[in-house]
C-alpha positions in Angstrom: 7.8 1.6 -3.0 8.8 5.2 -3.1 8.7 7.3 0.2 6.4 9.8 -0.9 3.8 7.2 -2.1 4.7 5.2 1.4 3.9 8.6 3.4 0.5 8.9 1.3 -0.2 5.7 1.9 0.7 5.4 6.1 -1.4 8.5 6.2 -4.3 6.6 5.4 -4.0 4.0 7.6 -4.8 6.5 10.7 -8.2 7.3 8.7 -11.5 5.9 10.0 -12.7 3.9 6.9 -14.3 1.2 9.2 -12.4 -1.5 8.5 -13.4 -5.1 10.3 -9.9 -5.7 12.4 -9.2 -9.6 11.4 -8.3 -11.8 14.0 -8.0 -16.0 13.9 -12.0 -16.5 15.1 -13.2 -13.7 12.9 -11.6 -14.3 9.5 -13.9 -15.2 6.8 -12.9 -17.1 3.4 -13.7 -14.4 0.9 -14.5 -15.0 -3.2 -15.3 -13.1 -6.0 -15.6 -13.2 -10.1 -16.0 -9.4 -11.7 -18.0 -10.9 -14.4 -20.2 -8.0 -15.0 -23.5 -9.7 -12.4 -25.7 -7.6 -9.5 -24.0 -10.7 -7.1 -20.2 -8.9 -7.7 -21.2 -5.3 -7.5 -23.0 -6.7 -3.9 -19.7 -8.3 -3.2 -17.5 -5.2 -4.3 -19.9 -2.4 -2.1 -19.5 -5.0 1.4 -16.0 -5.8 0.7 -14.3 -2.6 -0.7 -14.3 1.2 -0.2 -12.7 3.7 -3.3 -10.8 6.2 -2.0 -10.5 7.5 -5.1 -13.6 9.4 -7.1 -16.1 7.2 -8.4 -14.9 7.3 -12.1 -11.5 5.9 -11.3 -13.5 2.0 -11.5 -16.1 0.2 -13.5 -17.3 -3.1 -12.8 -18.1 -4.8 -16.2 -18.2 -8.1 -17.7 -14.6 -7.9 -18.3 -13.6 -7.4 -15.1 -12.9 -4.7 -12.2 -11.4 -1.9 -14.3 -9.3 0.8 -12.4 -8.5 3.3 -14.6 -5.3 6.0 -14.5 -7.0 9.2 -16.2 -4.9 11.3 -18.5 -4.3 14.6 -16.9 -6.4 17.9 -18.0 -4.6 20.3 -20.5 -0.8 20.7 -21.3 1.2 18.7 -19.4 4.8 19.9 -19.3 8.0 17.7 -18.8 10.9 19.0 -17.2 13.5 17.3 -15.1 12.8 14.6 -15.5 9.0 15.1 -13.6 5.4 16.0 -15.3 3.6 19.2 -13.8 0.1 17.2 -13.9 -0.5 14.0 -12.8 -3.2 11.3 -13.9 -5.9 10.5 -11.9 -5.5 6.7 -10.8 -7.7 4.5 -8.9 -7.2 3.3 -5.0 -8.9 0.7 -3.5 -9.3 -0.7 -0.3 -10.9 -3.6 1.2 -13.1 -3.2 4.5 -11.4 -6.8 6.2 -8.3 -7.6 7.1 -6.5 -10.6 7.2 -3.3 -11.8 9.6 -1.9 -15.1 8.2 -3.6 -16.2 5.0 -3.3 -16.2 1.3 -4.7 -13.4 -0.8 -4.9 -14.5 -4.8 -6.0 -12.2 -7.9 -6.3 -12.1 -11.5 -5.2 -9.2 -12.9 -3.6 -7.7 -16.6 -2.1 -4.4 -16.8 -0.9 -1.8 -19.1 2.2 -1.4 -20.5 2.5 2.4 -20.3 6.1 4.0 -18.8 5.8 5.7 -16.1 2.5 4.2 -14.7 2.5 1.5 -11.3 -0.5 -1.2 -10.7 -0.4 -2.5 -7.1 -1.9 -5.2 -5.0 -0.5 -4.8 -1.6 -1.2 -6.4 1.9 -0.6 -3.6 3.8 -1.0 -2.4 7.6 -4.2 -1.9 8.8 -2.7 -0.4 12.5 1.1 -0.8 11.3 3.7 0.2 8.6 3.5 -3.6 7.6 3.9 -4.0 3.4 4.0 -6.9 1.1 3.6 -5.9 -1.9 2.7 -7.1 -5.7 3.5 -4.2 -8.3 4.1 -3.9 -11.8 6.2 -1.6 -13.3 4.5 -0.9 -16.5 7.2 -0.2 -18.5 8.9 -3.3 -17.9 5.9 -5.7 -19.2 7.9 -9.0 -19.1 8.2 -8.8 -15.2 6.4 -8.1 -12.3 8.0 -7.3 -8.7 7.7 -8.6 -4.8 8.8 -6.7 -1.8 8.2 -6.3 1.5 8.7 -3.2 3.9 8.7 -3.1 7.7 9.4 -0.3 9.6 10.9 -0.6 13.4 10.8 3.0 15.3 14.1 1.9 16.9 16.2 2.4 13.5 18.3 5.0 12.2 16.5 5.0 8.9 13.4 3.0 6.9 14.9 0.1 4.8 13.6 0.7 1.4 14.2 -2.0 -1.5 15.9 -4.7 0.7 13.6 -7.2 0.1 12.5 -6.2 -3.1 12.9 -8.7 -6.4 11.8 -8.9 -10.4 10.3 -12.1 -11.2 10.1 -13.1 -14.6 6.6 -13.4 -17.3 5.8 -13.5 -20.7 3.7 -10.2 -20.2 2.0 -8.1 -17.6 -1.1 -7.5 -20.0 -1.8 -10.6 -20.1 -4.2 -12.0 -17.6 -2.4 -14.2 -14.7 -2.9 -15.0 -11.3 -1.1 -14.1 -8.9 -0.7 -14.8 -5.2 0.7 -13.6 -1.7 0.8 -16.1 1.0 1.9 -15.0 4.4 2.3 -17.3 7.6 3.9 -17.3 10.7 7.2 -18.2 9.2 7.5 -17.3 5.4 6.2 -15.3 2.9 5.5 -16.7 -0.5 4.7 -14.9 -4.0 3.1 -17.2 -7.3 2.8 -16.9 -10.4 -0.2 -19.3 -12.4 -0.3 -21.1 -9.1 3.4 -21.7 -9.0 5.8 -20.7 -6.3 8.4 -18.4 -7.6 9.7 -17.2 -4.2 9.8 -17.8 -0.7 11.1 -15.7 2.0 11.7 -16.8 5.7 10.7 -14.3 8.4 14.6 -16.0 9.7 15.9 -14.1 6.3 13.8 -10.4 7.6 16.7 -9.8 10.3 18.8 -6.4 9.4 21.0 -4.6 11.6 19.0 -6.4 14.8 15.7 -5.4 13.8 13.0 -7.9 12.4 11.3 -6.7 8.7 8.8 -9.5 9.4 5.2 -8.7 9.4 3.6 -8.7 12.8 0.0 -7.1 12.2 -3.2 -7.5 10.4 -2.6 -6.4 7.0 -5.9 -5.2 4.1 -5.8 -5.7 0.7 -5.1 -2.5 -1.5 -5.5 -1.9 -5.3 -4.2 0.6 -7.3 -2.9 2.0 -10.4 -0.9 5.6 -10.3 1.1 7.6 -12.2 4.4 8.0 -11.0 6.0 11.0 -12.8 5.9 13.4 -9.9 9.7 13.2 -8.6 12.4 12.5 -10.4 13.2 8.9 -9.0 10.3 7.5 -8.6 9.6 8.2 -12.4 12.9 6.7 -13.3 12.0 3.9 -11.5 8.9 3.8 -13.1 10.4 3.9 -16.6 8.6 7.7 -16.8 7.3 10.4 -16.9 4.4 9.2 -18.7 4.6 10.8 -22.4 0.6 11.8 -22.3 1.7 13.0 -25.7 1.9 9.7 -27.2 -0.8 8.3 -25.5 -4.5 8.8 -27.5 -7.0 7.4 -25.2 -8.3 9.6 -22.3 -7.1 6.6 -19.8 -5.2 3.7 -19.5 -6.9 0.8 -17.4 -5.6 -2.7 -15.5 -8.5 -5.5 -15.1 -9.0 -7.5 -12.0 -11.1 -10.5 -12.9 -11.2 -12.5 -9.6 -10.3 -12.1 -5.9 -9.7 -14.9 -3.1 -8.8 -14.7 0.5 -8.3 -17.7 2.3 -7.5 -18.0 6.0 -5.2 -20.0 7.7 -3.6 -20.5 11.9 -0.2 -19.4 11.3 
């Protein structure tokens, strides 16, 4: 992930949102289907808190919809950068979880220039893992993870990262993270498609494993504000060729489970 968005982000890890801090005797199996029913929106109002304005989301039938809002008025390209950005949605979940396994069903758009994450990420930490999909590159999806040690010289950004491979992003999959006390595993459709050992996190002397209760966090964004972050991204968005007044991803169904380590 991009320093700038990883600054914005570790900013709001210092805020008081009144998250429940997970330990072993406190973590709770957690379920929910979007389908549209009073029982999800109850589920969504205990579970998660919108950083983002209210419009950004819509709980429907179809699903939890976050939505990335096409900017207001001319938007001018230069450099490789947009001077206005689209409004995109953040979520956060109020619990936290320390070794467990986090699955979703999600589909995304496939719009250049645009990210949709699901991240575990530190609820008193720096701590990452990450899910993101790079929505000009629809027939893969990425994994990374991203621990910062105050002892080194400089963040490790991308080490850890990979592409794995599917038929399309749009399409709805499940997806899962799975972290314990000695590997990290990402799957696809309830296949394993990579495994990291916490053995494997070792750079220069300092450990990139996870140490600290992480929360879930959803999000789509637009990432045409520097230069390469929206190369990265497959941007700037071309708002130009893009009709509707927003572009969406659907979440249809969240599990947590819990585990000892």
């Amino acid at each position: 992930m991009h320093i700038t968005i990883l600054i914005a982000l570790l900013s709001l890890t210092h805020l008081n949102l009144g998250y429940a801090h997970t330990t072993l005797e406190t973590c709770e199996e957690y379920h929910v289907t979007f389908d549209g029913s009073e029982l999800a929106s109850e589920s969504f109002d205990s579970h998660f808190i919108t950083i983002s304005p209210a419009k950004s989301y819509a709980l429907t039938n179809n699903g939890l919809e976050i939505y990335l809002h096409k900017p207001e008025g001319h938007v001018t390209t230069s450099n490789g950068t947009n001077d206005k950005l689209g409004d995109g949605a953040t979520i956060h979940s109020t619990f936290t979880l320390f070794h467990g396994k986090v699955t979703f069903k999600i589909e995304s758009p496939a719009l250049p220039g645009a990210i949709v994450a699901v991240i575990l990420i530190g609820d008193t930490s720096n701590d990452e893992i990450d899910i993101e999909y790079i929505c000009s590159e629809p027939h893969t999806w990425q994994t990374n993870v991203f621990v910062t040690d105050p002892r080194e010289p400089e963040p490790e950004y991308g080490v850890f990262s990979t592409k794995e491979n599917v038929d399309s992003i749009t399409v709805l999959h499940e997806y899962s993270i799975e972290v314990t006390s000695e590997s990290i595993s990402w799957s696809l459709d309830r296949n394993v498609v990579r495994r990291l050992l916490k053995s494997e996190c070792t750079r220069n002397g300092f450990s990139h494993y996870p140490s600290h209760s992480m929360r879930l966090q959803i999000g789509i964004w637009d990432a045409s504000e520097h230069a390469g972050t929206a190369e990265w991204a497959g941007g700037p968005i071309n708002w130009k060729k893009e009709p509707a007044d927003k572009v969406m991803a659907t979440i249809k169904s969240i599990n947590v489970e819990c585990s000892s380590g």
